[in-house]
C-alpha positions in Angstrom: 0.0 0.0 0.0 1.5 3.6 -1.2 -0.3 6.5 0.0 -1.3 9.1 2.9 -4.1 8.2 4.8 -5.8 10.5 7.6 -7.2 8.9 10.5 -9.7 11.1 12.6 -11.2 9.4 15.8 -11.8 11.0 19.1 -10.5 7.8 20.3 -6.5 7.9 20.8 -5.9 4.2 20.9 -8.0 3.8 17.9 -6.0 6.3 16.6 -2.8 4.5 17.8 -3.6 1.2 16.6 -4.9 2.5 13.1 -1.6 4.7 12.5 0.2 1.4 13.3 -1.5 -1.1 11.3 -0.9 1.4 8.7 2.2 2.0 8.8 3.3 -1.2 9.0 1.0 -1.7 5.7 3.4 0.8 3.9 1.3 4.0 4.8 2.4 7.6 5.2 -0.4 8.1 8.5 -1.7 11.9 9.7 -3.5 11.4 12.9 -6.3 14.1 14.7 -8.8 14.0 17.2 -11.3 16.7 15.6 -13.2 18.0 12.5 -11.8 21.0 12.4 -8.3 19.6 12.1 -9.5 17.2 9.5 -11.2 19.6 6.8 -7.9 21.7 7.0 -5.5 18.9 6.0 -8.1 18.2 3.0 -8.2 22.0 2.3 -4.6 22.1 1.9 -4.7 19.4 -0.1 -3.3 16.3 2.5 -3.9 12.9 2.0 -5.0 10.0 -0.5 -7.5 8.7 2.0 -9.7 9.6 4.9 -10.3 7.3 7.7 -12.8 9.0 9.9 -15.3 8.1 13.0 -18.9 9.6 12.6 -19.6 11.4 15.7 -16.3 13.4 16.7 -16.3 16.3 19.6 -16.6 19.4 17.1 -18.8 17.8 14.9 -20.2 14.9 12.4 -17.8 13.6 9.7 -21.0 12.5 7.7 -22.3 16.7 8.0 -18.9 17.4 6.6 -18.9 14.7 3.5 -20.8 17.0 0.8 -17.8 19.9 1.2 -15.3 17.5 1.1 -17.0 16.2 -2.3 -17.4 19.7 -3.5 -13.5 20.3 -2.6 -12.1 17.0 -3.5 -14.5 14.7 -5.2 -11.2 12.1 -5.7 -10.6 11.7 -2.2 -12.0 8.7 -1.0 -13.6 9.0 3.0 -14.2 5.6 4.8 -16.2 6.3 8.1 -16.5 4.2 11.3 -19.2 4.3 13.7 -20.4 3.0 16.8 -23.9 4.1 16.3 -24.8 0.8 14.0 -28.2 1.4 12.9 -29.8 1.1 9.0 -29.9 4.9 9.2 -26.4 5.0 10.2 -25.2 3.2 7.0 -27.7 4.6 4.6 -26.9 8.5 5.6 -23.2 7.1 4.6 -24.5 5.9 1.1 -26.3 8.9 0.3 -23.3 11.7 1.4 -21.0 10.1 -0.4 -18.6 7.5 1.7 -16.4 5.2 0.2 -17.5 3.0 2.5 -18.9 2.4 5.9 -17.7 0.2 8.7 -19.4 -0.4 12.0 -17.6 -0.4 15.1 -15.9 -2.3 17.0 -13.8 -3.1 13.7 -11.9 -5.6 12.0 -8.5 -3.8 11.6 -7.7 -6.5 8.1 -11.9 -5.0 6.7 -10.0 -1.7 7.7 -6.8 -1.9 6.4 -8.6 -4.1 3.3 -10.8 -1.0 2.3 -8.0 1.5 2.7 -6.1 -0.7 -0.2 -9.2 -0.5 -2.5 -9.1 3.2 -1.9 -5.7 3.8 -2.6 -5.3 1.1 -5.5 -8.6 2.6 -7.7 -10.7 5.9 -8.3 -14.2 6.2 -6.1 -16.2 3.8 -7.1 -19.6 6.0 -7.6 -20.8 9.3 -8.1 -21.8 11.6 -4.9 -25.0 10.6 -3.5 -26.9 13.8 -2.6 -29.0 13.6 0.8 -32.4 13.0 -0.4 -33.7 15.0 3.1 -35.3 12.0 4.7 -36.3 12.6 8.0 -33.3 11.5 10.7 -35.5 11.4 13.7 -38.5 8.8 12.4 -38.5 5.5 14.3 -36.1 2.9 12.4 -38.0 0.4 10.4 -35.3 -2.4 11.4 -34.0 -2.8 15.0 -30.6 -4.1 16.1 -26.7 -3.6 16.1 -25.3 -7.0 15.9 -23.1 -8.2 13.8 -25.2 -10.4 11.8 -27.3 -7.4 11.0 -24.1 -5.0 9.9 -23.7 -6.8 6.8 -27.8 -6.2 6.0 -27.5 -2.7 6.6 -24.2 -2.1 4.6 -26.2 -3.8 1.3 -29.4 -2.3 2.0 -27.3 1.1 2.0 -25.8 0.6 -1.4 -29.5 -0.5 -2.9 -31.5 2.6 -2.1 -29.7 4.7 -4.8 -30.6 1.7 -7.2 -33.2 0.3 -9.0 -32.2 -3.4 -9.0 -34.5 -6.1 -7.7 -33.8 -7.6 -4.5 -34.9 -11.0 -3.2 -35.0 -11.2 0.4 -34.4 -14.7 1.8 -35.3 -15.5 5.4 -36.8 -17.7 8.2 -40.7 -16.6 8.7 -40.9 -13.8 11.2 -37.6 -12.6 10.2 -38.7 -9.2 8.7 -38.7 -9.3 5.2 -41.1 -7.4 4.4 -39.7 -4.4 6.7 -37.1 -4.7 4.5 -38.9 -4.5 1.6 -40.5 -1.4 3.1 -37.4 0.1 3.9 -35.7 -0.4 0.5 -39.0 1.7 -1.1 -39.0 4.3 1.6 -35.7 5.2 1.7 -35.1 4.5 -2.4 -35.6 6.0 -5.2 -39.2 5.3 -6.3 -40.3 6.3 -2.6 -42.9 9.0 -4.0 -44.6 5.9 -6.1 -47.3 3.2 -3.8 -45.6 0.3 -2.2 -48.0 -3.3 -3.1 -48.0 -6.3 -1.6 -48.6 -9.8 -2.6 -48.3 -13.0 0.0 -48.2 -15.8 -3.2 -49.0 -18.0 -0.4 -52.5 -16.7 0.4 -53.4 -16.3 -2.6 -55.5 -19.4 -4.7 -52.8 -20.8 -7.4 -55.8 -20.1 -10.3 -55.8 -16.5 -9.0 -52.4 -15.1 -9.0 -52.5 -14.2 -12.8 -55.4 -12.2 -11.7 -54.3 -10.6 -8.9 -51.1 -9.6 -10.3 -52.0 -8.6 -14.0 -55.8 -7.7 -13.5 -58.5 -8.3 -15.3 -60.6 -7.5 -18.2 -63.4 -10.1 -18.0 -65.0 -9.5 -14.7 -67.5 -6.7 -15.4 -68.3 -4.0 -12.9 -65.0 -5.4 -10.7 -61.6 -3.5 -10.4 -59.3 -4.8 -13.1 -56.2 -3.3 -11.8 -53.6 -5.6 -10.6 -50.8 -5.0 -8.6 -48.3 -4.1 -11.7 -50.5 -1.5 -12.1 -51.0 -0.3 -8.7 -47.4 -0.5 -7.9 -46.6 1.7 -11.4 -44.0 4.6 -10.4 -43.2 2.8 -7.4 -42.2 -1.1 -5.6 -44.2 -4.5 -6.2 -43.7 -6.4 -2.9 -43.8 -10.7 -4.2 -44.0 -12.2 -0.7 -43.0 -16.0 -1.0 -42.4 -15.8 -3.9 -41.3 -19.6 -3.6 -45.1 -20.8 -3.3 -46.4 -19.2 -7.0 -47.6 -21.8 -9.5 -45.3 -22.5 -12.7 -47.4 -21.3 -15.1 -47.8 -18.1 -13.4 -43.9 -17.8 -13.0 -43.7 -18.4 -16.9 -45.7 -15.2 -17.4 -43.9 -13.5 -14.4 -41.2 -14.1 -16.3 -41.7 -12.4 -19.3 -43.1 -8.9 -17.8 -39.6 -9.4 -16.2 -37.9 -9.7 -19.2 -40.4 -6.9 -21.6 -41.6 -4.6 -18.9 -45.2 -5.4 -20.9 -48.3 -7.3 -20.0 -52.0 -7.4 -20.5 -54.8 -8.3 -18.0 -56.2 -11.5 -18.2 -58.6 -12.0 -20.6 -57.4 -8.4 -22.4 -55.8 -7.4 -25.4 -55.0 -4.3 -24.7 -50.5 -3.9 -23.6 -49.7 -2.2 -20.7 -45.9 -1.3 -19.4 -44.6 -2.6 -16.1 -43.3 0.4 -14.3 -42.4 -1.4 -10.7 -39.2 -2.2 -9.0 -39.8 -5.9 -7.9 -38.7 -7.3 -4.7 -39.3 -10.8 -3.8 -38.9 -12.8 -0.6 -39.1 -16.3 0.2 -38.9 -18.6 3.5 -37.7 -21.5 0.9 -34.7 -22.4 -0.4 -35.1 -21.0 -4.0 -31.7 -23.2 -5.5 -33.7 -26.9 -4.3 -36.7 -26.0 -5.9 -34.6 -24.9 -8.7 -33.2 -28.3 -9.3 -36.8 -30.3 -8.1 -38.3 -28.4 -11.3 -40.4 -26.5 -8.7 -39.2 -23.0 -9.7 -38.2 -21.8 -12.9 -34.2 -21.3 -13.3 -34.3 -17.8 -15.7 -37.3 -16.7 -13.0 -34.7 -17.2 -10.0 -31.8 -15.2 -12.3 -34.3 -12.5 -12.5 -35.1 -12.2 -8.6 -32.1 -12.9 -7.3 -30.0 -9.5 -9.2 -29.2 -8.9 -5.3 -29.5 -11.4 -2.7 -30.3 -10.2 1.1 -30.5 -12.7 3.9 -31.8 -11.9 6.8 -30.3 -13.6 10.0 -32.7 -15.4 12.7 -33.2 -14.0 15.2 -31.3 -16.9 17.2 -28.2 -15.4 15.3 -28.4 -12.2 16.8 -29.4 -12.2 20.0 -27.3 -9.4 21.6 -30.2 -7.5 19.2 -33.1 -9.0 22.2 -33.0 -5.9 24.5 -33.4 -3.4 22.1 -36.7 -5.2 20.5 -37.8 -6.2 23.7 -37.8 -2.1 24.7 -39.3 -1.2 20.8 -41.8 -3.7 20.8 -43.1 -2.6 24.6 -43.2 1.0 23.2 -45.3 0.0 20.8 -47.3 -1.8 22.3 -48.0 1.0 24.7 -48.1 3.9 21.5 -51.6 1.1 20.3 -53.1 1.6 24.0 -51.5 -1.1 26.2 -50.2 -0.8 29.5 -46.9 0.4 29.7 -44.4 -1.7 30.8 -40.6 -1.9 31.1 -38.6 -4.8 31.4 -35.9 -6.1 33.9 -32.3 -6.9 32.9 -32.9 -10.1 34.5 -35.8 -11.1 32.2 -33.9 -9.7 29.4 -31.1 -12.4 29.7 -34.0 -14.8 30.3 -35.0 -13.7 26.6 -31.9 -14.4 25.5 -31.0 -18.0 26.4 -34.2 -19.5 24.7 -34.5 -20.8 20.7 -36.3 -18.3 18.8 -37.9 -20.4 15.4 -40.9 -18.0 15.3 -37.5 -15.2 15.1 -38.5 -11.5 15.5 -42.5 -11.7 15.2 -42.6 -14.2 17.9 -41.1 -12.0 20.2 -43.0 -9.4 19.1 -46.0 -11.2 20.1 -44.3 -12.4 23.3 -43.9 -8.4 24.3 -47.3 -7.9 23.3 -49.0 -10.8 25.5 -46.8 -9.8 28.6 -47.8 -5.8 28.1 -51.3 -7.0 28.6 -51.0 -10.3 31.1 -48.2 -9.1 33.4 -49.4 -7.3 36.7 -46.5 -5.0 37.3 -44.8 -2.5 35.6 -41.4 -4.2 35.5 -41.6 -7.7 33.5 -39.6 -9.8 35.5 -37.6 -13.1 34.8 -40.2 -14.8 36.6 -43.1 -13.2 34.6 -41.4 -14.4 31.6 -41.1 -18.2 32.7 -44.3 -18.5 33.8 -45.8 -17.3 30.3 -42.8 -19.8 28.5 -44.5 -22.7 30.7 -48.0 -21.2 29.9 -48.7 -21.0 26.7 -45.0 -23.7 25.2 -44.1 -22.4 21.6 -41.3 -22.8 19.8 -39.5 -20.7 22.1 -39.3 -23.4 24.6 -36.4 -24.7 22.3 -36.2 -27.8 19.9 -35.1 -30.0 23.4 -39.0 -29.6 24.3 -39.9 -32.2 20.7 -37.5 -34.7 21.7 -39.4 -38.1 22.6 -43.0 -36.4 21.1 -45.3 -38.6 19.6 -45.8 -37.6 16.3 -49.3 -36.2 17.0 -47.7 -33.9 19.3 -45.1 -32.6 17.3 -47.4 -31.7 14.5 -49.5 -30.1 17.4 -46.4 -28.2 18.5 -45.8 -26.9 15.4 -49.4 -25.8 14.6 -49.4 -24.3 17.9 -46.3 -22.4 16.8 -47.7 -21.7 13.5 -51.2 -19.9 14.9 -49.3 -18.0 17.5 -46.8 -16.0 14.8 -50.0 -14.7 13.5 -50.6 -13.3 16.8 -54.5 -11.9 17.3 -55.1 -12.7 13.5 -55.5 -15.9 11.7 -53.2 -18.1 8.7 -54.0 -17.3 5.4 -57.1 -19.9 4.3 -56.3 -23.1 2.9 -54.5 -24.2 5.8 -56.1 -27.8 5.7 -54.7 -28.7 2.4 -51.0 -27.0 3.0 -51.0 -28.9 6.1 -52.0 -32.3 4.3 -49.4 -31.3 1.9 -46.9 -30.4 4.1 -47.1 -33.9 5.7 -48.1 -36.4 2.5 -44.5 -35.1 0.6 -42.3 -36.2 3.3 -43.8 -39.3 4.0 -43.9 -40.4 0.8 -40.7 -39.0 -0.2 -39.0 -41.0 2.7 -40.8 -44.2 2.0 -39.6 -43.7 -2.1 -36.5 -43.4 -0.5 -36.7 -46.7 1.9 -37.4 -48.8 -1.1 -35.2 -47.5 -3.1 -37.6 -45.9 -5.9 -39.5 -49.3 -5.9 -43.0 -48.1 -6.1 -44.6 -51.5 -5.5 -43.0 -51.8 -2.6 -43.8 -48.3 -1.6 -47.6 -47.6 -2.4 -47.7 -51.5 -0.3 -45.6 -49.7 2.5 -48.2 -46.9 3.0 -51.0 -49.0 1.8 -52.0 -47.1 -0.9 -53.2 -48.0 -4.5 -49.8 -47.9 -6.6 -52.5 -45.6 -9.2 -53.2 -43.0 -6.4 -49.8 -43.3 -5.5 -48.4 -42.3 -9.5 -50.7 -39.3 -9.1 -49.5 -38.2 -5.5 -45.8 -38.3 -7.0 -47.2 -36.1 -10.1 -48.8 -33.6 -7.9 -46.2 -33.2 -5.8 -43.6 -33.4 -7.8 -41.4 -35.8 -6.4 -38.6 -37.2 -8.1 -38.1 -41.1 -8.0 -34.5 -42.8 -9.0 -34.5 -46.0 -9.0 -32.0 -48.2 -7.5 -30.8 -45.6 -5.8 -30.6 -43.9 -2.2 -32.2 -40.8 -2.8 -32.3 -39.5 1.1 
């Protein structure tokens, strides 16, 4: 590495161990602890690169990013903070910064983006502060780690127009994200639509995404065209028919369709994000989801984390989701440190909305103001969810563990109820896996395996058509 680098921080052992690492790297190193000191080394012209924290005690390097664009657009400014929230890494985005890094660091990200810098021109244009509002509540919650990396992309995608699939556990947030991405983006002064493919009939989601013209006296909008000028939200996107990805496919492809039943050509005008629960790449290669469709989606992948994954994030939605709670007219309540670390030693499938609902149930059922550890036991022991932790299904029968997990399933929904059809996805849900495994027992022998279920070997052809299953023979397939 050849260059001058500034490091600003507040912080002199930062500074210490930056200049060191550094220098070491082959660096020439200025070092300050204030603004002030900074923008006059750039005004005279110092430095290759800028290593700066965000908050410093005469002011905000992110404040000062536009002038130092204005005086040196060249000059690359990577800034560290310890305030790690979306907004955080999205005000970094839009002044300008090379690149953001949350604190505490890893000195080889630090030293690694300092290299780019040096080795290559800025990478993109100035962003110009769109003049969101800094003081609205943040749509996502939480510092970790695992949600860093989130932020950081999510940053980069608001001054794009790329789609974005969203992969995640249910009740990870994904469509917060979604939200985010059009609030903060580019096409936030367009509507933001919704589609959960998963509640919607398989012989309706033509209609409901492209309209239709055959239906007199009804709205034939679909959601293309309510979502024209601004972001078309596919919600598990995993569950839509084949046929309907096909035509998906090529509004994708022509930014044209027409509503069913019509003649008349209409232009898609819609960012698309998708999300899915699934595990897009295995339906890809069970023929369950088109290949080209997943290409299409998948321009930039985001993965949420569960919730298990980040569970130094557990205080700070705890607190949000009590506040809320409290903002819709529940008591308010805070919660003890002690019930906080309670929190964070159980398993967490149901992930962020089953805590959510946990806050909301305790706001209302809890007699004091302060939720203790105790409070939160007894409700654990109360109502058992999958926040009692996977040791709890060890040695169930297997009617209990589908109970379990229905249990689980109705309480993510909170005061509301599953999208309808539940008896069929349930039946579904079970018949594949059994029949599957049994394929697999005998080896693809399906004889042997419609007599191992005792079923008709005909009904058991057509179970494999409907659901898809793919049968080797001769082989182990599990």
């Amino acid at each position: 590495m050849e260059g001058t680098v500034i490091v600003a921080d507040d912080d002199r052992t930062i500074r210490t161990v930056l200049s060191q690492a550094l220098t070491r790297a082959g660096c020439r190193v200025r070092s300050t602890g204030t603004i002030s000191t900074l923008w006059r080394w750039i005004e005279e012209g110092e430095g290759d690169c800028v290593v700066s924290d965000v908050m410093m005690p005469d002011g905000d390097a992110l404040d000062l990013l536009p002038a130092i664009q204005r005086k040196r657009p060249d000059l690359p400014v990577i800034v560290m903070s310890a305030q790690n929230t979306m907004m955080t890494a999205i005000r970094a985005t839009e002044v300008g910064a090379y690149e953001y890094i949350p604190k505490p660091f890893d000195l080889r990200e630090v030293l690694s983006q300092v290299n780019k810098a040096l080795s290559r021109q800025k990478r993109s244009e100035p962003k110009v502060d769109n003049g969101q509002d800094r003081t609205q509540p943040l749509p996502l919650i939480g510092r970790s780690a695992a949600m860093q990396d989130v932020y950081r992309i999510m940053a980069r995608l608001m001054t794009t127009d790329l789609g974005v699939m969203i992969s995640g556990e249910s009740g990870t947030g994904k469509e917060l994200v979604a939200r985010a991405l059009h609030n903060f983006g580019l096409r936030k002064a367009g509507g933001f639509v919704a589609i959960n493919m998963a509640s919607v009939p398989p012989d309706m989601i033509e209609v409901e995404l492209f309209g239709t013209a055959t239906v007199p006296g009804a709205e034939g909008a679909g959601k293309f065209e309510q979502a024209q000028g601004g972001t078309l939200f596919l919600d598990e996107v995993g569950d839509m028919p084949l046929e309907a990805q096909t035509r998906l496919l090529r509004v994708l492809q022509d930014n044209k369709f027409s509503r069913v039943g019509g003649r008349d050509t209409l232009t898609a005008n819609a960012r698309v994000i998708a999300a899915t629960h699934q595990d897009l790449r295995a339906l890809v290669n069970e023929g369950r989801f088109r290949e080209d469709l997943f290409y299409r989606l998948n321009i930039v992948p985001v993965r949420l984390p569960p919730l298990r994954d980040r569970l130094d994030d557990i205080p700070d939605l705890a607190r949000a989701f009590l506040r809320n709670a409290e903002s819709e007219g529940l008591p308010r309540k805070t919660i003890s440190t002690e019930a906080l670390e309670e929190l964070r030693k159980l398993e967490w499938a149901g992930n962020v909305r089953e805590l959510e609902n946990l806050m909301r149930r305790l706001a209302v059922l809890c007699p004091d103001d302060i939720i203790s550890a105790q409070v939160v036991a007894q409700e654990i022991k109360a109502r058992p969810s999958s926040i009692a932790g996977p040791q709890s299904e060890q040695g169930q029968k297997l009617s209990q563990a589908i109970e379990t997990h229905l249990k689980r399933y109705f309480d993510l929904h909170g005061d509301g109820l599953p999208p309808t059809g539940l008896y069929e996805r349930i039946l579904k849900e079970v018949e594949l896996p059994l029949i599957a495994l049994s394929l697999a027992a005998t080896r693809g022998n399906q004889v042997r395996t419609a007599e191992l279920l005792g079923i008709n070997r005909n009904t058991l052809r057509k179970k494999i058509q409907d659901l898809d299953i793919s049968v080797t023979r001769g082989k182990k397939m599990m």
